[in-house]
C-alpha positions as CSV (number, residue, x, y, z in Angstrom):
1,X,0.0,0.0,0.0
2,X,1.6,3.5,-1.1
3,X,1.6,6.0,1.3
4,X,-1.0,8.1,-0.4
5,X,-3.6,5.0,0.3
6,X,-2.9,5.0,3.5
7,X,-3.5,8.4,4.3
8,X,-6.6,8.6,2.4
9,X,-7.2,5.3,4.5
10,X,-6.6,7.6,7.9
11,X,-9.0,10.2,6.1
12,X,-11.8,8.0,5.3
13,X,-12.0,6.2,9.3
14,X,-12.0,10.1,10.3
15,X,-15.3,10.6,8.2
16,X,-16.4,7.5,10.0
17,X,-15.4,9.1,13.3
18,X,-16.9,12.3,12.9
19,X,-20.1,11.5,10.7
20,X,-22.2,12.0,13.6
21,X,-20.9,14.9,15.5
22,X,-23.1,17.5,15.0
23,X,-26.2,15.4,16.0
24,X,-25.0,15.3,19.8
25,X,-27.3,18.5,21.7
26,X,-25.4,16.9,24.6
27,X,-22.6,19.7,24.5
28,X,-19.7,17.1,26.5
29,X,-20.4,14.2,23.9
30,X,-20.6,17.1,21.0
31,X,-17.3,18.2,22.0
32,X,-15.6,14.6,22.9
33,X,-16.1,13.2,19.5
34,X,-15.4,16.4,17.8
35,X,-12.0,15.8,19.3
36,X,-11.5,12.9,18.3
37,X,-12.3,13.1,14.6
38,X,-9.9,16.2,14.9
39,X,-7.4,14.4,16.2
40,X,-7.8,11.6,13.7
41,X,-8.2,13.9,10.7
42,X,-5.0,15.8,11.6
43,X,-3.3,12.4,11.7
44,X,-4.5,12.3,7.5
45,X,-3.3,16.0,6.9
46,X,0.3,14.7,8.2
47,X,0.3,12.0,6.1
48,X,-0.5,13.7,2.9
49,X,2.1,16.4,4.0
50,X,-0.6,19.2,4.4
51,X,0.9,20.4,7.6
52,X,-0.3,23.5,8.5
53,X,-4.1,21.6,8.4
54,X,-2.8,19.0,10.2
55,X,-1.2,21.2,13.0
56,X,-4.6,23.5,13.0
57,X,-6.5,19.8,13.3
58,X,-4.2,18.4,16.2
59,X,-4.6,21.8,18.0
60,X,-8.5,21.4,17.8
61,X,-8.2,18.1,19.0
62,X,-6.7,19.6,22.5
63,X,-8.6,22.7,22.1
64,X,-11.9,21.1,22.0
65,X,-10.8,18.8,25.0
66,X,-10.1,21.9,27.2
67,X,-12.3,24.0,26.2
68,X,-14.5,21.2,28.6
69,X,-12.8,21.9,31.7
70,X,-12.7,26.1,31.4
71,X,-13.6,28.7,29.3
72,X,-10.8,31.0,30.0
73,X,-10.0,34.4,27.8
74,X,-6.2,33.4,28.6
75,X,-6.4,29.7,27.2
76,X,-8.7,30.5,24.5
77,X,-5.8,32.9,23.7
78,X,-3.0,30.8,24.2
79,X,-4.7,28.7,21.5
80,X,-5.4,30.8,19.1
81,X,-2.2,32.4,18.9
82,X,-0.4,28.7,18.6
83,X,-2.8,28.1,15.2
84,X,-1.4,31.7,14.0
85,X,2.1,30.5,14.6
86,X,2.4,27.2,13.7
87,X,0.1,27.8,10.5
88,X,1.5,30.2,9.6
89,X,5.0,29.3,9.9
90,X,4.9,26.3,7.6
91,X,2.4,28.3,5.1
92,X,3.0,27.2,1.2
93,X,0.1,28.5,-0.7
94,X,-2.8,31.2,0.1
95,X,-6.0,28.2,0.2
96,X,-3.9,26.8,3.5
97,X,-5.2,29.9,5.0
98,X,-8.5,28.8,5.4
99,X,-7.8,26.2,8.1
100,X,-6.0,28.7,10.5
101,X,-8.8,30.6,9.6
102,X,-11.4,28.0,10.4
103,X,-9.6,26.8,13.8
104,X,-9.7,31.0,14.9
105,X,-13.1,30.7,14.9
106,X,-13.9,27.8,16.1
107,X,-11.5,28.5,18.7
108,X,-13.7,31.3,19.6
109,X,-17.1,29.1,19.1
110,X,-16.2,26.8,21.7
111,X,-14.7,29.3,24.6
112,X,-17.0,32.0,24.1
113,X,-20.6,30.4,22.5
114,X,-23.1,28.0,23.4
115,X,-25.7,26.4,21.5
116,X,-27.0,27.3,18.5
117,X,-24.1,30.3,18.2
118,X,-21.8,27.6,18.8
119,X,-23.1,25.7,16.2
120,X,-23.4,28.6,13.7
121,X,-19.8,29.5,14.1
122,X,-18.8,26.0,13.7
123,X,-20.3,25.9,10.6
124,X,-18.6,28.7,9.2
125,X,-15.7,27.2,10.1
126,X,-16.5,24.3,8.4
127,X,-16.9,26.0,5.0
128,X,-13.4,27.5,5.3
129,X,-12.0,23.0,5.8
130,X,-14.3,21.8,3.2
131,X,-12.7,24.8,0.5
132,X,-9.0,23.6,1.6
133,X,-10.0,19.9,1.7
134,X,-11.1,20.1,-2.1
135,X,-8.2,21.8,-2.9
136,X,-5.9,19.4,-1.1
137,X,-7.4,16.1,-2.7
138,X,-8.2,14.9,0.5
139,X,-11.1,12.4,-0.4
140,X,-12.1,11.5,3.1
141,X,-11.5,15.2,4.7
142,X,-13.5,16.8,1.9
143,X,-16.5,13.9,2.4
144,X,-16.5,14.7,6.6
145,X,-16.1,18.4,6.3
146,X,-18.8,18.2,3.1
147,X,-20.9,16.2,5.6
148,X,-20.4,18.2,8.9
149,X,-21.0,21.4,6.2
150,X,-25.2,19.9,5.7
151,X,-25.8,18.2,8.5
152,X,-24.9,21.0,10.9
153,X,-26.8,23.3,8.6
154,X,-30.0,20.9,9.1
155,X,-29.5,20.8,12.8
156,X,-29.0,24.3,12.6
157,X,-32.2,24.7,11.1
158,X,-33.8,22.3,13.3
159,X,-32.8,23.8,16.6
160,X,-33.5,27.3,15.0
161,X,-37.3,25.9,14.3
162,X,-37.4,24.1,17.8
163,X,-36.5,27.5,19.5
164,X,-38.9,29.4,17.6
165,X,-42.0,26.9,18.9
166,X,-40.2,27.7,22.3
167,X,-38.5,24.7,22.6
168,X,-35.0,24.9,24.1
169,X,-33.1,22.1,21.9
170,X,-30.0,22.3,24.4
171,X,-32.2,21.4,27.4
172,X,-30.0,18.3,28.3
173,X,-26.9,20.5,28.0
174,X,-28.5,23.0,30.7
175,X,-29.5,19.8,33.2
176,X,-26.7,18.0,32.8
177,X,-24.2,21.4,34.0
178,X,-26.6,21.9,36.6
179,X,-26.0,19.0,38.1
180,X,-22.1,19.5,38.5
């Protein structure tokens, strides 16, 4: 097997990862398997020598992860400016942009929203991995990201049509931190 195969191999078991992500109103399982298909996915981007992506994936992996335990200005900071850094360091051609640009804001999504903003963000975000995945030739990260890109645009919609019949879709979320 080439090296190209396998990394398309790591690619496609990240869309298997990640396929259901944005389903989870739970906001600790939402954020646990989003870590892991990020961590996963980053593992791909190595392999097919796409390294700022794969940095900006890796750091999303341990973003997500502590963005659990606090929501800190200082660590949301910290984090952020590591993605401009290390992106930008290793930075080859203009489309690689749009994963430093996609990791800022989801950076900012998960430290500073909740919810449906959260969401929203997240989905911007996602347009900016989808662009760079296509670009790349990354057949699994462009199927995920394509995937993540409607699905969280349905559940967007959804939650956005539950709140408007005054129904609070992230009810679970609310009990579940009440009870820490």
């Amino acid at each position: 097997m080439t090296a190209y195969w396998l990394a398309q191999g790591v690619g496609v078991l990240a869309f298997l990862i990640g396929i259901t992500t944005f389903i989870n109103r739970d906001e600790r399982r939402f954020k646990m398997q989003l870590a892991l298909y990020s961590a996963t996915i980053g593992g791909h981007f190595f392999l097919m020598g796409a390294i700022p992506a794969g940095m900006s994936a890796e750091l999303n992996a341990l973003r997500t992860l502590i963005s659990m335990r606090t929501r800190n200005l200082w660590v949301m900071a910290i984090f952020i400016f590591l993605t401009l850094t290390l992106g930008l360091v290793k930075l080859h051609h203009p489309i690689e942009l749009l994963p430093i640009i996609g990791t800022v804001a989801s950076t900012w999504a998960l430290f500073r929203c909740k919810g449906l903003t959260t969401r929203c963000v997240m989905w911007c975000s996602t347009a900016c991995w989808v662009t760079h995945n296509f670009w790349l030739g990354s057949i699994g990260g462009t199927l995920i990201e394509g995937s993540f890109l409607v699905m969280n645009g349905v559940n967007i919609i959804r939650f956005w049509r539950m709140q408007k019949r005054g129904i609070d879709p992230f009810k679970i979320e609310k009990e579940v931190a009440e009870k820490r």
